[in-house]
FITILO-391666 format. One record per residue (C-alpha): x, y, z; residue in one letter. Coordinates in steps of 0.5 Angstrom, whole numbers, plus 500, padded with zeros to 3 digits. Layout:
N
XYZa
...
This chain:
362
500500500x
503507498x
504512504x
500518503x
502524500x
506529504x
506536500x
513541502x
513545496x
510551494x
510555500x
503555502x
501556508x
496550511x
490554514x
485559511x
486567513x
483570519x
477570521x
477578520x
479577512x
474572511x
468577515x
470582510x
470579505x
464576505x
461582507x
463586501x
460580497x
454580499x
453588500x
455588492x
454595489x
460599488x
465592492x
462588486x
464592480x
470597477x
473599484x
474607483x
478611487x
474610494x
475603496x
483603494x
485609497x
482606503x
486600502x
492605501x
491609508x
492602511x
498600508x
501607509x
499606518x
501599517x
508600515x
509606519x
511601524x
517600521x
520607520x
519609514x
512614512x
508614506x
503618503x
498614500x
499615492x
505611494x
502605494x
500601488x
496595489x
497589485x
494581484x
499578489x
507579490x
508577483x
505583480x
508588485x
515585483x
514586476x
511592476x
518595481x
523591476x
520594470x
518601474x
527601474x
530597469x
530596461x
533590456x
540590458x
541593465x
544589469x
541587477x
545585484x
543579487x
543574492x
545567491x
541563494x
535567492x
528566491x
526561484x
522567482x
527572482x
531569477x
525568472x
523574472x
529578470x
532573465x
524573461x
525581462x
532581458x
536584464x
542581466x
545579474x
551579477x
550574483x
554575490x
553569494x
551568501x
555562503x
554558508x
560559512x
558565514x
550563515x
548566509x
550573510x
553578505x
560579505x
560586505x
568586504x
568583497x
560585494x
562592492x
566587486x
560586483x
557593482x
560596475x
557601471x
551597468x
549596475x
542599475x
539596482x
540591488x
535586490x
534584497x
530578500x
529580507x
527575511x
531571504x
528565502x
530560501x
535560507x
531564511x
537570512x
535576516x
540582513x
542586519x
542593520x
550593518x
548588512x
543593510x
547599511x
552596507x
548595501x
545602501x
552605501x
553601495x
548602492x
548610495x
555611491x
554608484x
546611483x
543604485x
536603486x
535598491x
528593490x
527590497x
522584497x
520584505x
514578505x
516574510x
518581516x
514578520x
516571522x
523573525x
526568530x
530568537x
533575537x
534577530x
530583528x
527585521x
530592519x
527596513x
531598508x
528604507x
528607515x
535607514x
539614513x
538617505x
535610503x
527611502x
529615496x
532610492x
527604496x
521600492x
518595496x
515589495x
509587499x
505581500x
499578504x
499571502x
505569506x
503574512x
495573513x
495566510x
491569503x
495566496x
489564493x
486572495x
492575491x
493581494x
500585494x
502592493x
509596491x
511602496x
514606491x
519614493x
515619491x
520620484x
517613482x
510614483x
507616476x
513610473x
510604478x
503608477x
504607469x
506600469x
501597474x
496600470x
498597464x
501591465x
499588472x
493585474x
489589479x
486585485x
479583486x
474589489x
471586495x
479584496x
481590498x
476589504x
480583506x
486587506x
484593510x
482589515x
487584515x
492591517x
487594521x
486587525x
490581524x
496582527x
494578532x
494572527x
500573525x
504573532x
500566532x
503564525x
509566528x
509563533x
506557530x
512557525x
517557530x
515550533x
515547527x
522550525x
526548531x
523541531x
525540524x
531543523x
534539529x
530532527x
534533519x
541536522x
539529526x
540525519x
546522518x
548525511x
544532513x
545538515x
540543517x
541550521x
535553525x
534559520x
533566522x
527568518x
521566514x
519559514x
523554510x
528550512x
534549508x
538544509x
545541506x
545534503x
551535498x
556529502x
550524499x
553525492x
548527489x
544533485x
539535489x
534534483x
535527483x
535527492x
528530490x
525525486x
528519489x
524522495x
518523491x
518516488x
521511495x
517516500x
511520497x
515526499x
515533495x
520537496x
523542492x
530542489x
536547491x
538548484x
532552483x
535558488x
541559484x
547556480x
551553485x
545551489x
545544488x
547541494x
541544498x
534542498x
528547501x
522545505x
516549507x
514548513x
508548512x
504543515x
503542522x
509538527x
506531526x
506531519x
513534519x
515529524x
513523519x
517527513x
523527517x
523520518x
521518510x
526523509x
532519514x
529512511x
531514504x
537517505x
538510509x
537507504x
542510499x
């Protein structure tokens, strides 16, 4: 008999929204009107105002034009990237570094100069040598933090490093912030763009999916400085799908009310991170660290010699186990496979342990 399916792919976390979403949503559904059609300006300056009081939290504060509202976070980072760059700019970026990332740019023509974070160092940035990948072709820096998939939390030093950079050569600097709220032990998220001279030169990319538990809502918005306003305005309205009307009720109140949630989340979260990273770093064969952010676990299996694709779909084929492969975060990644946390501890504690019987069996 075939073990039952464990899915620990896509990031999709395994409960519904709050309950204050959910209420809001049905609630403008059933209202109908002006929450069923064209949205107008009303409902989504609504929404604005709520992003700008939510985010002031973190230092930096907006007006609402800055916000521009998009149908996930996939459409926010599109319209940030093509708000800055053109077919031939060329972009820094981290390796290991979400799958997306790398797809989009590659489709949009623009060119990478990748800087590792390596595991030697937690997966942080060397500071010391990232200048030697900016040169004149160097547009921007794109920042994942907290980073997926090795769950780096970029410290206040890191950032202000970057920002100098990105300060002395004209950088602009894409900050994908989607996982801000699940931070662990005693490292702390710090906005990019609260830091001295940066907000200027900062976009944002915001999402709720992750944070409200809201990916089939598709809700994201971009936070865009005041000179980038009518650009990323321009671009959404031409190439970005919109949300939904009766959405942007389910992201106000999301804002306005669901932060207890989100502590509940994290908290959720941390339980499972700290028993499956110590049971995988536990598997003879395996490492796995605690990660300092977001909820992926991204462990080492290099010493098994072999590519993590062919770990992937031994694991799928033997245990019933979908995991994703490292090779798809970077171009020397192969050694790493990451695994959301998804699902709740007893059903992490059986995947560990399919895990340990494959690699046993190897």
């Amino acid at each position: 008999m075939s073990r039952p399916f464990i899915n620990l792919n896509a990031g999709d976390p395994d409960v519904e929204a709050p309950k204050c979403v959910t209420d809001a949503v049905l609630d403008a559904l059933k209202k109908g009107g002006r929450w069923t059609h064209y949205a107008g300006s009303e409902i989504p300056q609504r929404f604005r105002e709520a992003v700008v009081d939510y985010y002031k939290t973190f230092g930096p504060e907006y007006k609402p034009e800055n916000v521009i509202p998009t149908a996930g976070s996939s459409a926010a980072l599109y319209v940030a990237l093509a708000t800055i760059l053109e077919r031939g700019d060329e972009v820094l970026l981290f390796e290991p570094s979400y799958s997306g990332h790398y797809r989009l740019l590659g489709n949009m023509g623009v060119k990478m100069s990748i800087a590792p974070l390596k595991k030697g160092t937690g997966f942080h940035t060397d500071l010391d040598i990232l200048e030697e990948y900016v040169n004149p072709e160097t547009k921007a820096v794109l920042v994942c933090n907290p980073n997926n998939p090795t769950g780096t939390v970029f410290t206040e030093r890191e950032l202000r490093g970057i920002g100098e950079i990105a300060s002395d050569h004209d950088m602009v600097i894409f900050s994908d912030e989607i996982y801000l709220h699940f931070i662990y032990d005693d490292n702390k998220f710090t906005s990019t763009a609260s830091l001295d001279g940066l907000q200027d030169r900062t976009l944002n990319i915001m999402s709720f999916s992750k944070t409200f538990s809201m990916t089939g809502y598709r809700l994201g918005y971009v936070i865009a400085p005041d000179r980038y306003v009518e650009k990323a305005t321009t671009v959404a309205a031409m190439t970005a799908p919109r949300p939904a009307t009766f959405v942007y009720a389910g992201g106000t109140a999301a804002l306005r009310k669901g932060m207890p949630y989100v502590e509940e989340r994290r908290l959720a979260y941390d339980e499972r991170r700290k028993y499956f990273c110590d049971a995988v770093n536990d598997i003879e064969g395996l490492g796995c660290r605690r990660f300092e952010g977001a909820f992926y676990a991204w462990f080492d299996m290099g010493s098994l010699g072999m590519s993590s694709v062919d770990f992937v779909n031994g694991l799928m084929e033997q245990e019933n186990v979908r995991v994703r492969p490292g090779k798809l975060f970077g171009l020397n990644t192969d050694d790493h496979v990451r695994v959301p946390l998804v699902q709740p501890v007893p059903v992490l504690k059986e995947a560990a342990e399919r895990i340990e019987r494959f690699v046993e069996s190897l």
